[in-house]
C-alpha positions in Angstrom: -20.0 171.3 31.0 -17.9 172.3 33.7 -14.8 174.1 34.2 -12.7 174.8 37.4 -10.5 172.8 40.0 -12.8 171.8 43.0 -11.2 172.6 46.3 -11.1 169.4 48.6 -14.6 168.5 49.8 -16.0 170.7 47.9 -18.1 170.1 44.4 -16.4 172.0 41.2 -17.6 175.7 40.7 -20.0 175.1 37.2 -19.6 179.0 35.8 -22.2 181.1 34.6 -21.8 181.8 30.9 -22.0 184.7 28.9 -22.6 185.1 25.4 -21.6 187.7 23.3 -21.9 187.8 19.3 -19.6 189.4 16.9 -21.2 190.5 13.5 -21.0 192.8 11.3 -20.0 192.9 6.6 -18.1 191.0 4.5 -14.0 191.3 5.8 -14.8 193.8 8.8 -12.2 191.8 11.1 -15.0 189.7 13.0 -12.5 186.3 12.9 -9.3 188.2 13.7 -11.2 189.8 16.6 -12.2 186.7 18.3 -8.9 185.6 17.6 -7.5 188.3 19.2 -9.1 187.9 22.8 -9.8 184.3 23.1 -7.9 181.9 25.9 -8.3 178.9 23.4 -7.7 178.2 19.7 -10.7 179.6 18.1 -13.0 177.5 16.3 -13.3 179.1 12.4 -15.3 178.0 9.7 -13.2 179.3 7.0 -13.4 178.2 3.1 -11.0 179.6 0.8 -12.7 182.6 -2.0 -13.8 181.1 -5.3 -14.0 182.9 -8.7 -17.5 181.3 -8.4 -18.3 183.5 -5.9 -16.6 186.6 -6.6 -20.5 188.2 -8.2 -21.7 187.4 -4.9 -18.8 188.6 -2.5 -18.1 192.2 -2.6 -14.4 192.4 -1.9 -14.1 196.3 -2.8 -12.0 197.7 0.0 -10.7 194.0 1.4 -9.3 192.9 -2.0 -6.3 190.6 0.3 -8.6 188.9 1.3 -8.3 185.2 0.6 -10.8 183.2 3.4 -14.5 183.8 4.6 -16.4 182.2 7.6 -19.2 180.1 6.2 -20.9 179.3 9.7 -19.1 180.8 13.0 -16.3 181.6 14.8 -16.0 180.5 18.4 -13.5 181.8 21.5 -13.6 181.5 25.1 -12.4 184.0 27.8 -12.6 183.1 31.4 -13.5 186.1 33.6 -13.4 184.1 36.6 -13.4 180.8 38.0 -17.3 181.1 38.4 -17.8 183.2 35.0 -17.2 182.5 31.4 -17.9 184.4 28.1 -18.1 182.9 24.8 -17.9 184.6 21.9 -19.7 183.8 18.6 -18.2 185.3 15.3 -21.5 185.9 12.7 -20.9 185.0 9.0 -20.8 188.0 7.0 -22.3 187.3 3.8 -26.3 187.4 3.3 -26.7 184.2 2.0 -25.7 182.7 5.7 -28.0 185.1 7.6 -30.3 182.4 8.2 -27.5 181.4 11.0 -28.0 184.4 12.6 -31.4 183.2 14.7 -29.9 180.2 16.1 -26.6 181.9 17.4 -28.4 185.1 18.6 -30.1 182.6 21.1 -29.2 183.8 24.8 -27.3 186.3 23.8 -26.0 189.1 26.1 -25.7 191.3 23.6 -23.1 192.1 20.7 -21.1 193.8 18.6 -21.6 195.2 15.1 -17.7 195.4 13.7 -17.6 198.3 11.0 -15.2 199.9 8.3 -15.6 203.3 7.4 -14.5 202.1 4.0 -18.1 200.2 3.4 -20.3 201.3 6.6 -23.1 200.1 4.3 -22.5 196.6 5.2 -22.9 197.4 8.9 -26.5 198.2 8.1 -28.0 194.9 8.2 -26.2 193.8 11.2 -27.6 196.9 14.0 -30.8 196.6 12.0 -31.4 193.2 12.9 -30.1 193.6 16.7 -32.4 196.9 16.9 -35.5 194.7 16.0 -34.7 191.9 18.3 -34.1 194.5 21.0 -30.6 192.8 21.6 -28.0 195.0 23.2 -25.0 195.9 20.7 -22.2 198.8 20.8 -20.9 199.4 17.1 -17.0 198.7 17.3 -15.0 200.8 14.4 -12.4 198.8 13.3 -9.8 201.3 12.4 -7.9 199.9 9.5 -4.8 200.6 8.3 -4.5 203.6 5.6 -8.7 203.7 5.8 -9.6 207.5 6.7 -10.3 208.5 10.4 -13.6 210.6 11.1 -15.2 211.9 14.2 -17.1 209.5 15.8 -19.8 211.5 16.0 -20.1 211.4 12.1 -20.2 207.9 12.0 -22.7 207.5 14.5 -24.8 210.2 11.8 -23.9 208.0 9.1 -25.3 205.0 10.6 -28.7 206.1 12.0 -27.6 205.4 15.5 -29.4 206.0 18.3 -27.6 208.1 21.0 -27.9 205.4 24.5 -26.3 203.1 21.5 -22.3 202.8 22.4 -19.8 203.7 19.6 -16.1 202.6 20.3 -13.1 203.1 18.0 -11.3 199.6 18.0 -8.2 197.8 16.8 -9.8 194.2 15.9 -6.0 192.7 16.3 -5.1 194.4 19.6 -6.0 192.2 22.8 -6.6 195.2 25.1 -8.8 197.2 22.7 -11.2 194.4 22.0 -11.1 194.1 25.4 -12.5 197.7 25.9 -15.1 197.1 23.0 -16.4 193.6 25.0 -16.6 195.5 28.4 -18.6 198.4 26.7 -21.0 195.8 25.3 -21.5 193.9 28.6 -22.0 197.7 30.7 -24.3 198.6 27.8 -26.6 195.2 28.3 -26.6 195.7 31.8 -27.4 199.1 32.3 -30.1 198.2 29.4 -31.6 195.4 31.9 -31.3 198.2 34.4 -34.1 200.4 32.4 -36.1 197.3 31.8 -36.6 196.5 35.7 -37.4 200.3 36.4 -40.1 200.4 33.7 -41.7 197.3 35.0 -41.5 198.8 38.2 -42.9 201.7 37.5 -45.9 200.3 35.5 
C-alpha cells in the first residue's frame, strides 16, 4: 500500500512502517488509547459483555464497563510523509491470547497499559514480551479516583527490570500517549543499539 502525493515526475514516496502493539488486562484503556492518538477512525473489535461471560471476565475495578475487544484494535499516525506507525490494540482476556503471536509479528516493540487497581493483570502481558525479547515500556494508566504511588513502587510491584521504561500516562490524552509511544520507540532503538555493539564485540 502506498501513501503520499508524488511530486511531478517523480514516483510516490511508499513509507516505512512501524508497528507498535498496545496490550495489557481486562479494561486497562488499550482501545481508548489507540483512540486517542490515531489520524483515522480506529478499527475495534468490540462485542457488548454477556451475563454468560461475567465467571470469565473479571470486571472488579472496571464495573462501567459495558464492551471488550474480541480480536484488535487498529490506528494509524503518520510521522512523515516517508514514515508511518500502526498501532495494534491486544485483546485483553486470556482466552484470545492465542492472537497475540500473529499481531506481535514485526513488531517494534510495545506497550504493557496497567492500573494500579489490578497490576496483576499486567503480569502476563511484560511476561510474554520479556520472553520474546520484544521491546515494551509499561504505561500506568492513571485513572480517575485509583490511588497514585511512586513509580518506583510499581516498577517493585511488577518485577521490572531497571533498562525497562516506566511512564505515568493518561490513556485519553493525545499528548501523553504521545510521550508513552516516543518512549517505546527510543527504548527499541537504543535496545537495537546494544544488540549491534554485542555482535560487534563478539
Amino acid at each position: 500500500m502506498i501513501f503520499g502525493r508524488s511530486e511531478r515526475g517523480k514516483p510516490p514516496v511508499e513509507p516505512v512502517t512501524l508497528k507498535i502493539l498496545v496490550a495489557g488486562g481486562f479494561g486497562v484503556g488499550k482501545t481508548t488509547l489507540v483512540g486517542a492518538v490515531s489520524e483515522i477512525r480506529p478499527l475495534r473489535t468490540e462485542e457488548l459483555l454477556t451475563e454468560a461471560g461475567r465467571p470469565v471476565d473479571d470486571t472488579s475495578g472496571v464495573e462501567g464497563k459495558r464492551t471488550t475487544t474480541v480480536a484488535m484494535d487498529f490506528g494509524r499516525i503518520t510521522l512523515r510523509e516517508d514514515l508511518v506507525l500502526y498501532l495494534f490494540g491486544t485483546p485483553g482476556q486470556e482466552r484470545f491470547w492465542f492472537m497475540w503471536d500473529e499481531l506481535s509479528e514485526g513488531a517494534l516493540g510495545a506497550v504493557v497499559l496497567a492500573d494500579t487497581r489490578r497490576l496483576e493483570d499486567s503480569f502476563a502481558a511484560i511476561d510474554y514480551f520479556e520472553r520474546r525479547s520484544i521491546p515494551f515500556v509499561v504505561g500506568v494508566n492513571c485513572f480517575e479516583g485509583a490511588a497514585r504511588y511512586p513509580t518506583e513502587d510499581v516498577r517493585q510491584a511488577l518485577d521490572l527490570d531497571q533498562d525497562v521504561p516506566l511512564l505515568l500516562c493518561d490513556a485519553r490524552d493525545r499528548e501523553s500517549v504521545k510521550e508513552v509511544l516516543i518512549g517505546v520507540v527510543r527504548h527499541a532503538m537504543a535496545q537495537a543499539a546494544e544488540r549491534r555493539q554485542a555482535a560487534v564485540t563478539s
